[in-house]
C-alpha positions in Angstrom: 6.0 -45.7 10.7 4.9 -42.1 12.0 1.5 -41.4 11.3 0.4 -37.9 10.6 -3.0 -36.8 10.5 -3.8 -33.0 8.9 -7.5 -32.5 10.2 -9.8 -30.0 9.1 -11.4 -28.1 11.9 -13.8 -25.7 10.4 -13.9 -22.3 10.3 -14.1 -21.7 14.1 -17.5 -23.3 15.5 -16.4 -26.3 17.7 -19.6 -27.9 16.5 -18.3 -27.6 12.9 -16.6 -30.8 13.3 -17.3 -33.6 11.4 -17.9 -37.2 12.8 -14.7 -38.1 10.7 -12.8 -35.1 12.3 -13.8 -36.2 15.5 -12.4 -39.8 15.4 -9.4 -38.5 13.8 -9.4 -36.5 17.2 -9.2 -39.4 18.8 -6.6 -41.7 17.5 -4.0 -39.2 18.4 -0.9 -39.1 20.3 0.0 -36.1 19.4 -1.2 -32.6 18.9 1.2 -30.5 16.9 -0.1 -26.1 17.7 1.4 -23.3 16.1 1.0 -20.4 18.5 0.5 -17.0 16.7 1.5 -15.3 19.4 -0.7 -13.0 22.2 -2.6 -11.0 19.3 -4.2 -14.5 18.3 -4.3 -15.9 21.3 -7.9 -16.7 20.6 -7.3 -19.0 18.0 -5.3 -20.9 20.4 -8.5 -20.8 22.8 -10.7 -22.3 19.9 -8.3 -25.0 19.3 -8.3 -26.0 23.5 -11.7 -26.0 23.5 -12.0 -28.6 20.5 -9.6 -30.5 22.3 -11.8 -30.6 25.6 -15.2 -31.0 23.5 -13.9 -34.3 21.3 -11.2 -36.1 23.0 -10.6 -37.8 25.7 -8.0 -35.7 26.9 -5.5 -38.8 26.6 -2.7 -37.1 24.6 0.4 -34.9 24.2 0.3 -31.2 23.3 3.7 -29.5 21.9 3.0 -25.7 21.3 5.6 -23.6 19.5 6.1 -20.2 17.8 5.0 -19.9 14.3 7.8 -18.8 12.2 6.9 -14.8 11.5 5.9 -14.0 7.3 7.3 -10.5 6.4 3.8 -9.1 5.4 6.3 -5.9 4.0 8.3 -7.7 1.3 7.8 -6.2 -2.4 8.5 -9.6 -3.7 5.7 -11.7 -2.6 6.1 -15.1 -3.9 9.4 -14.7 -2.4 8.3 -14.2 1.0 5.7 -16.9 1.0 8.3 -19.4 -0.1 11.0 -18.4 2.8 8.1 -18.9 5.2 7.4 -22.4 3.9 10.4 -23.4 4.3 11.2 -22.1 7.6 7.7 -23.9 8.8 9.0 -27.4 6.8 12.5 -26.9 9.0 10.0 -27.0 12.1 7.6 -29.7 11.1 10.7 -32.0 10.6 12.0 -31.3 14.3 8.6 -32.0 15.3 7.7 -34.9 13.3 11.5 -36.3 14.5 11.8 -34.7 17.9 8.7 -35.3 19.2 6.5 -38.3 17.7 7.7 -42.2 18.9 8.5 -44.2 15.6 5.2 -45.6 15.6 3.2 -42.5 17.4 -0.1 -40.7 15.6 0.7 -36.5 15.2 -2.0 -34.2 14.0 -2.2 -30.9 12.6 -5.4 -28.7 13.2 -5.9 -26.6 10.1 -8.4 -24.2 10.1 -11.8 -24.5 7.5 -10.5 -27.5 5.1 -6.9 -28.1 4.4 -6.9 -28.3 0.4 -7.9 -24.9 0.6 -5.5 -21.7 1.1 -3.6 -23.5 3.5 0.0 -24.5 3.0 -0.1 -27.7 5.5 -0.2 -30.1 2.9 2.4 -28.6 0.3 4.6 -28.7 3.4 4.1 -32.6 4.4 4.8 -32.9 0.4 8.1 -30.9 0.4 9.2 -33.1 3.7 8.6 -36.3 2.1 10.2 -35.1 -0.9 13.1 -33.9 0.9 13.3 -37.3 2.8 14.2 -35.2 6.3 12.2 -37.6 7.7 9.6 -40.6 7.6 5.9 -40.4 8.2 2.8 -41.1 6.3 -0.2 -38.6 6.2 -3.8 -38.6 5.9 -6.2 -35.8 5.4 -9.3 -35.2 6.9 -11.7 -32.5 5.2 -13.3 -29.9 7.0 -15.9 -27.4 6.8 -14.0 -24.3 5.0 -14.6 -20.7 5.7 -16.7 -20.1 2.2 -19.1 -23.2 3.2 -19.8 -21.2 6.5 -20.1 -17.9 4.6 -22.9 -19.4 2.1 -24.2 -20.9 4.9 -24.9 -17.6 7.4 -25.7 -15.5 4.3 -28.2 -18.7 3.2 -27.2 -18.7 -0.3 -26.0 -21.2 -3.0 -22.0 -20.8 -3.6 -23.2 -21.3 -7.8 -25.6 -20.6 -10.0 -27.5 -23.1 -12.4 -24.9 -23.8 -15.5 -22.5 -20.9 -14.1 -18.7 -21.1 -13.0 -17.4 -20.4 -9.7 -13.6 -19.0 -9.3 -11.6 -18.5 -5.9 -9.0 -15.7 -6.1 -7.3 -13.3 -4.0 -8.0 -9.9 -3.1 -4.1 -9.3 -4.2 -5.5 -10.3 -7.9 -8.8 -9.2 -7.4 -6.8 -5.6 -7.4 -4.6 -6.4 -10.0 -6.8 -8.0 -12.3 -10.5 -7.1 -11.5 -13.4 -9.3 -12.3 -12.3 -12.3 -14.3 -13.6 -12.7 -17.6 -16.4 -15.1 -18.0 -17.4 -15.7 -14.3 -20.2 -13.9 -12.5 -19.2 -15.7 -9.4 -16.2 -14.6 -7.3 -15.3 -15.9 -4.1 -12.6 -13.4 -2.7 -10.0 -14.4 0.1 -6.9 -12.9 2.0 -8.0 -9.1 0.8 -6.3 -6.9 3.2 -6.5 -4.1 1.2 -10.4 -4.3 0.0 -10.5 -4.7 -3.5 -14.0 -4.9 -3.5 -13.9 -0.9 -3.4 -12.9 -0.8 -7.1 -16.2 -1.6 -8.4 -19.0 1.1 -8.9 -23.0 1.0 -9.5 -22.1 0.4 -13.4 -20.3 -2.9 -12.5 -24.0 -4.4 -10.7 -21.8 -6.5 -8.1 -23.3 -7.7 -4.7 -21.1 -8.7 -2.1 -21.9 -11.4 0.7 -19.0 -10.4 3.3 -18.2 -12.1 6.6 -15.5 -12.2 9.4 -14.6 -13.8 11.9 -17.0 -17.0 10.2 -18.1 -19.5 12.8 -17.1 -17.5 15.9 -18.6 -15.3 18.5 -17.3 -12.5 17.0 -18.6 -13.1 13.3 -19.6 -10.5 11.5 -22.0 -10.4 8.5 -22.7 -8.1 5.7 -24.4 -7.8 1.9 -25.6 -5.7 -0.6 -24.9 -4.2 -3.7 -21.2 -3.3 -3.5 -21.2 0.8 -4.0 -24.0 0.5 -1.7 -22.2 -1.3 1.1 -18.7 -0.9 0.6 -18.0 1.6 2.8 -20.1 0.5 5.7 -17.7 -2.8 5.5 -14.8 -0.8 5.4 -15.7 0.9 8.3 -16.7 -2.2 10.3 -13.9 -4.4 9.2 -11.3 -1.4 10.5 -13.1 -1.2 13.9 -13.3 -5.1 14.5 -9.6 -5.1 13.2 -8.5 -2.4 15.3 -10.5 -4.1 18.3 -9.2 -7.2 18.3 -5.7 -6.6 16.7 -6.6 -9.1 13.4 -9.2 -10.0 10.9 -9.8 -13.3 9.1 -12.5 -12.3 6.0 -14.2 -13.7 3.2 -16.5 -12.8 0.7 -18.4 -14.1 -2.5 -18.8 -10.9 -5.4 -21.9 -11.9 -8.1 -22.2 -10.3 -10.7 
């Protein structure tokens, strides 16, 4: 039986690892990269150096394109499922092509894999669709709001108080749920967090780039500081040619 290991890497610090991650590391045949082309060519450079730091260097690297998302499509939900699919169709050749009957793949996944990443719904889809036959395992990692907490040293809740994870997409759409003071805001490329005004008393912890050399911190009250992280996201964006962000709103 094909083993396949989905391991959580953290949000970018190779000493984000956990002692787990790291002996998943090492059982592996393996290694299963999805380049994102030149533009992110440093994520590929983050995921070498793991590599280098924790293993042994006794195993098999197979690096191909990832399929492209059209970012442009008016229907959404549409677009996000035609790039699942495309990515299953590759998994399977890899999991097939590539991995001896009784071989150990992995999967790096940035931050922790239950968490805004669509690894695991497609290892459930493949097994579903019986393309072809492999177990999995999941390692946690250390996910980017952990980091964010972490660098702006603050508790993700409050004593008693909810805690919700949305989008910047519904963030925009929706504004500030109802009944939480606590918003944890990811994928926001168009920065929702504008919206809200000295009335609304919202303080935003803001960071990019989270466990990297190029991080980037920021906080304040929101029609304070919005601008100023407008500004800096654009430059760092512009700089490097893309932008990984999160941020926590309290109310």
């Amino acid at each position: 039986m094909r083993k396949i290991l989905i391991i959580g890497i953290g949000a970018g610090d190779p000493e984000q690892l956990t002692v787990q991650a790291i002996a998943a590391l090492r059982r592996v045949d393996v290694f299963f990269l999805l380049d994102k082309g030149p533009v992110k060519q440093d994520l590929a450079v983050s995921r070498h150096e793991i590599l280098r730091r924790h293993t042994s260097g006794a195993y098999r690297l197979v690096e191909v394109p990832d399929p492209e998302r059209d970012r442009t499509a008016a229907a959404y939900p549409a677009a996000v499922e035609d790039w699942r699919r495309r990515r299953a169709d590759l998994f399977a050749e890899l999991i097939r092509d590539e991995l001896p009957d009784d071989g150990c793949g992995a999967f790096l996944v940035w931050g922790d894999p239950a968490l805004y990443d669509s690894t695991l719904a497609i290892l459930d889809d493949l097994r579903e669709r019986d393309v072809v036959e492999f177990d999995h395992e999941v390692i946690p990692g250390i996910s980017s709001i952990a980091t964010l907490t972490a660098r702006h040293r603050i508790a993700l809740n409050r004593i008693g108080r909810p805690v919700q994870i949305t989008t910047g997409r519904r963030l925009a759409d929706e504004g500030f749920p109802a009944g939480v003071d606590d918003l944890v805001v990811m994928l926001d490329a168009q920065c929702a967090f504008t919206r809200f005004t000295a009335d609304d008393q919202v303080r935003i912890y803001w960071g990019a780039y989270l466990g990297t050399p190029d991080e980037i911190l920021d906080a304040g009250p929101v029609h304070l500081v919005a601008d100023r992280i407008v500004a800096r996201r654009a430059e760092a964006r512009q700089r490097k040619g893309w932008i990984m962000d999160t941020y926590l709103l309290r109310r």
